[in-house]
N, C-alpha and C positions, 0 to 999 in steps of 0.2 A: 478307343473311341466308342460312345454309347450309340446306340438308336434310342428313338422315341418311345421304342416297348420299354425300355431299361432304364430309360431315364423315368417314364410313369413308374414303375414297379418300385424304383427306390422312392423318390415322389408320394408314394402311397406311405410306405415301412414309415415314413416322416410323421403321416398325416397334413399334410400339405396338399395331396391332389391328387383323385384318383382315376383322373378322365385324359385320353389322351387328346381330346381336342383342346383341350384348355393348355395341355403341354403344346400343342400347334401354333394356339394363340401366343402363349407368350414367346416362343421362335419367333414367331412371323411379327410382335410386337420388339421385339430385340431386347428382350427381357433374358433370353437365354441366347449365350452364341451358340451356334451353329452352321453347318455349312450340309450344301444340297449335297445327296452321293448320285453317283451316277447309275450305282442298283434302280432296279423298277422296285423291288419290293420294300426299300428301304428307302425313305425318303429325306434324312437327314441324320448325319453324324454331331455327336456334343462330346467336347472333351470332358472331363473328369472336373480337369480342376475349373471349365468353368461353370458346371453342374455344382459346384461346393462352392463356387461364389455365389451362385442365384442363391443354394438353400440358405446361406449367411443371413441374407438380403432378404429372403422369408421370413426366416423366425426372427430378426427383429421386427418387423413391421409387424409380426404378431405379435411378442411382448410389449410391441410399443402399444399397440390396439388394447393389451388388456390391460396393459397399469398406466396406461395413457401418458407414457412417459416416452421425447424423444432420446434416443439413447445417446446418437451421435453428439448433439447437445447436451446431453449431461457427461458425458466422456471429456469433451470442449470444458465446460462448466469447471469440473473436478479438479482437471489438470491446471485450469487458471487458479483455483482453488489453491492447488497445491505447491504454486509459485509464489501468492500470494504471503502462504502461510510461512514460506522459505525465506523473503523477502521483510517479515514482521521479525522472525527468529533474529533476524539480522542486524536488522533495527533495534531490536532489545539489547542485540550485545552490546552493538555501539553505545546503546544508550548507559550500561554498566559501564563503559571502560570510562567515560566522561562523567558519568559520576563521580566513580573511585578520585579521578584527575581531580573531582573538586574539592573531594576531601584532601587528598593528600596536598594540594593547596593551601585550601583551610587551615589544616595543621601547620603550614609552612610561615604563612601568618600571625597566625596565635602567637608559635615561637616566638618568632621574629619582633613581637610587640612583647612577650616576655622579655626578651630579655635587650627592649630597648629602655633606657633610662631616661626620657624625655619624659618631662610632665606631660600629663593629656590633654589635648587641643579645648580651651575654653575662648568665651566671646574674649575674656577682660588680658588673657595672652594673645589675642589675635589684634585685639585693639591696642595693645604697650601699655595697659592695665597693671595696676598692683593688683592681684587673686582677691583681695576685701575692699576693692570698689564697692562703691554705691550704686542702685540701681540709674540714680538720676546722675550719673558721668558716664556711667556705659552709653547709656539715653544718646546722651550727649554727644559722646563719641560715635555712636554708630548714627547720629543724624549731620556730621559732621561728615562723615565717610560716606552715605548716601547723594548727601548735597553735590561730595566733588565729582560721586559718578553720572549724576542726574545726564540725563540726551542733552538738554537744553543748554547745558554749560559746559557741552563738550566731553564725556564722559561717555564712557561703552554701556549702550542699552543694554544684551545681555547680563551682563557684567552687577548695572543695578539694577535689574529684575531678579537677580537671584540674593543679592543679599537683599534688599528690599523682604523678598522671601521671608529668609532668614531673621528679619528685622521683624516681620510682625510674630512668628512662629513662636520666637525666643519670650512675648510677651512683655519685653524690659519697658 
């Protein structure tokens, strides 16, 4: 257990404070624990360690004073910081692994369209077309096939909104 002489004396070696009244104040302010002794000449004992918390609790409020920076808030700040940047790492990965998946996808496709032997999806096969129709029976046929999907005669709206699409896209 310290007294007040010994708590000012290290107090000073800090540069923090060389006045014992101002060590009284902050006792009697409950800045510093302490407890009364029942000495006459000694008028209150401080433990150690909670002498090494107030000085904590000085020098930052003095570093925060000179760089004007609160510390506890940036300590707060950094560690969210540092969760965030833990949190992005992670999302990156994921983000590679579902790339890779689309390539190796991709590839499975291509294949799969290598080495299918279907002719390629055209208007004049989707229509029961010969391949060297004319423009003006395509015409024909794809306004044919819009008519039966029409809303109005019973036909799925989706259904001719998307070849309708299709129908002007194609330019026939």
């Amino acid at each position: 257990m310290l007294n007040v002489k010994e708590v000012t004396d290290q107090l000073k070696d800090l540069e923090i404070t060389d006045s014992e009244q101002i060590v009284l104040r902050w006792i009697l302010e409950g800045k510093i624990k302490a407890k009364r002794t029942k000495k006459l000449n000694i008028d209150y004992s401080i433990k150690p360690a909670d002498l090494a918390s107030f000085i904590l609790i000085k020098l930052i409020e003095e570093k925060s004073k000179q760089f004007g920076v609160d510390y506890q808030q940036w300590e707060k700040t950094f560690h969210e910081n540092q969760k965030l940047k833990e949190e992005i790492e992670e999302l990156n990965s994921k983000i590679r692994i579902e790339q890779s998946k689309v390539r190796g996808l991709k590839k499975m496709i291509s294949a799969e369209y290598a080495l299918s032997e279907s002719p390629p999806f055209t208007y004049t096969s989707f229509l029961g077309l010969d391949p060297d129709a004319d423009k003006a029976l395509i015409k024909k046929e794809f306004k044919k096939l819009l008519k039966a999907l029409h809303p109005d005669r019973g036909g799925d709206e989706r259904l001719f909104k998307v070849f309708y699409e299709q129908y002007r896209k194609s330019g026939v």
